[in-house]
N, C-alpha and C positions, 0 to 999 in steps of 0.2 A: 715553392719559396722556402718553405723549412728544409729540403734538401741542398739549396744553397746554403743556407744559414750553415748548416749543421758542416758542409763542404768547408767552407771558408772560416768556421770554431776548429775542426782538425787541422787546415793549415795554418792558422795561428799556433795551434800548440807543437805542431811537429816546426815551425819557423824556434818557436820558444825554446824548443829542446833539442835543437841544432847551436843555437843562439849559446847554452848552457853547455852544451859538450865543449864550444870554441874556447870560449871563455875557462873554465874549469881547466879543457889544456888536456884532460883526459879522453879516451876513445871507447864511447861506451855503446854507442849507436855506429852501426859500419853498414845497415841494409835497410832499404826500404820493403817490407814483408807483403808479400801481393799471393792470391788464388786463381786460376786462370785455368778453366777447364776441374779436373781433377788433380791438379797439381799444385804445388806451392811452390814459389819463386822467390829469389831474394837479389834487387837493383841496389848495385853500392850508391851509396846515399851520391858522390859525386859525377855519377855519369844521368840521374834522374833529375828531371827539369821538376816544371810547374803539372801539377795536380787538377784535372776539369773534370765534374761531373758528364757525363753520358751525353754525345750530342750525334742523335744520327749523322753517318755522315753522308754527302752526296755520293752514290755510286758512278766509276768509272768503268767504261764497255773492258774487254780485253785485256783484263789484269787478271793474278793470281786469286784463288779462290780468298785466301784469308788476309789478300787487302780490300778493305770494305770498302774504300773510296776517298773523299778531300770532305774535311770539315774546316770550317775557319772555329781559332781557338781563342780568343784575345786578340782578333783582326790580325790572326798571321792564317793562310794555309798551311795545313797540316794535311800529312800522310796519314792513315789510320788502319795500322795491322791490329789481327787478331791474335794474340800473342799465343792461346790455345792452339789455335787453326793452325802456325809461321810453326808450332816446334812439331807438330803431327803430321805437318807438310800437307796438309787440307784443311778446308773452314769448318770447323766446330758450329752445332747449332748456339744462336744467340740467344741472349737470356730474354725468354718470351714471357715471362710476368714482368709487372709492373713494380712488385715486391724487388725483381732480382735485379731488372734494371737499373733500380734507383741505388742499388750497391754498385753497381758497374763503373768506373772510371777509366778515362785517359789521362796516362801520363806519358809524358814529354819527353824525348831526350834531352840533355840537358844541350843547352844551344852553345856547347861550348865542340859538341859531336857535328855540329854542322849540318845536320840531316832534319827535315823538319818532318817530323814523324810522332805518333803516338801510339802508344802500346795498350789495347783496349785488357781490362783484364775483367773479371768478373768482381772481387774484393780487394778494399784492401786491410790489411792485419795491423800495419803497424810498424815501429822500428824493432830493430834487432841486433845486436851485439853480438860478438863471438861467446862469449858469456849465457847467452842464454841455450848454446849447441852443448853436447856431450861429445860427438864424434863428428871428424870430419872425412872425407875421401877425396883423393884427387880424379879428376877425370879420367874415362878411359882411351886410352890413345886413338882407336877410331872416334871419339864424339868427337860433337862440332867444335871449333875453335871457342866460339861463343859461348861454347858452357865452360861453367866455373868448378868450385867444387861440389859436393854433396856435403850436407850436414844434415847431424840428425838433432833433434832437439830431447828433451827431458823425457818427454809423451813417445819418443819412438817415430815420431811423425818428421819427414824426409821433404829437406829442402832442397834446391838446386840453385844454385847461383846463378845470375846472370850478367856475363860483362859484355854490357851494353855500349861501351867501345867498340870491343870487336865485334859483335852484331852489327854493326851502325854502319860496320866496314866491307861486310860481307857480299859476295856477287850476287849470291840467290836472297838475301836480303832484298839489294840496291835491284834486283832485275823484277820486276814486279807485274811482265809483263806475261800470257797467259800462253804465249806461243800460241796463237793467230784463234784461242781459245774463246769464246763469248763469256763474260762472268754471265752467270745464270737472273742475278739480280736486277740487268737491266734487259728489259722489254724492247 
C-alpha cells in the first residue's frame, strides 16, 4: 500500500511539473530519466504514457526471451518487454529482491504510438532537461534507428535516449515471436 501511495505522490508531482513547464511556456523538462539493467535511459516526456508500479505479468509460450508476457494495466492488456533484455537482445535476470522490485516500474507508451506495450525498467530517476547534460553525441550510423542521442551529464555518467516512436515502429520490436522457440518460463 505505501508503495502505491508513494507511486501515485510521484505522479502527482511529475503531473504538477509538466502542468508548470506548459503553463510557464518554457522547456525545462524534455525526458523521462529511467535505469534499466546497467544502463540509463532517457523517454522524451511526449512519446511516455502512464507510470504503474510492478505487476507480474502473465507469461506467453513462444515469444522472445525479453517479452515477459500480458499484464492488464488500468483494465487495458498490455505488452510487457524488458527494456534491459529488448536493447542486449536477450532477457536480463529480474530484479529478485523485494527491495528492487518495489523500484521496478512499467511505463507505457504513450497511447498516442498506438502499441499497447510497457517498458519494464528497473528505476526511475526522474525529469531531465538538456540543462542538466554537458555533452551530447549523435548516434552512430550502424545503431538502431531507436536510439537517440548520448548525453553526458555533470557526473560523467552517460545517458542514451530513447525514441520511443521509432521503437514502437520497429519489426524486431513489433515481431515478438521466438521462432518456433519455447519461452523457458512457461512449463
Amino acid at each position: 500500500m505505501a508503495n502505491r501511495d508513494a507511486l501515485r505522490a510521484f505522479q502527482s508531482r511529475l503531473a504538477g511539473r509538466l502542468q508548470a513547464v506548459r503553463t510557464a511556456g518554457s522547456v525545462s523538462a524534455s525526458w523521462l530519466a529511467v535505469e534499466a539493467g546497467n544502463a540509463k535511459y532517457l523517454f522524451p516526456l511526449g512519446h511516455a504514457g502512464e507510470i504503474f508500479p510492478w505487476t507480474p505479468p502473465q507469461p506467453v509460450p513462444y515469444t522472445a526471451p525479453w517479452f515477459l508476457g500480458v499484464a492488464n494495466l488500468r483494465g487495458g492488456l498490455f505488452g510487457v518487454i524488458q527494456l534491459a533484455g529488448f536493447a542486449a537482445g536477450q532477457r536480463s535476470p529480474v530484479a529478485a529482491t523485494e527491495a528492487a522490485r518495489a523500484q521496478s516500474r512499467l511505463v507505457a507508451l504513450n497511447e498516442l504510438l498506438e502499441v499497447n506495450c510497457a517498458l519494464l525498467i528497473d528505476r526511475l530517476v526522474g525529469l531531465r532537461g538538456v540543462e542538466a547534460f554537458t555533452a551530447a553525441k549523435a548516434p552512430d550510423v550502424e545503431a538502431p534507428a531507436w536510439l537517440g542521442h548520448a548525453y553526458t551529464d555533470a557526473e560523467g555518467v552517460q545517458w542514451q535516449e530513447i525514441n520511443l516512436q521509432a521503437l514502437s515502429q520497429q519489426p524486431q520490436f513489433l515481431s515478438i515471436g521466438a521462432g518456433g522457440l519455447p519461452n523457458p518460463d512457461i512449463n
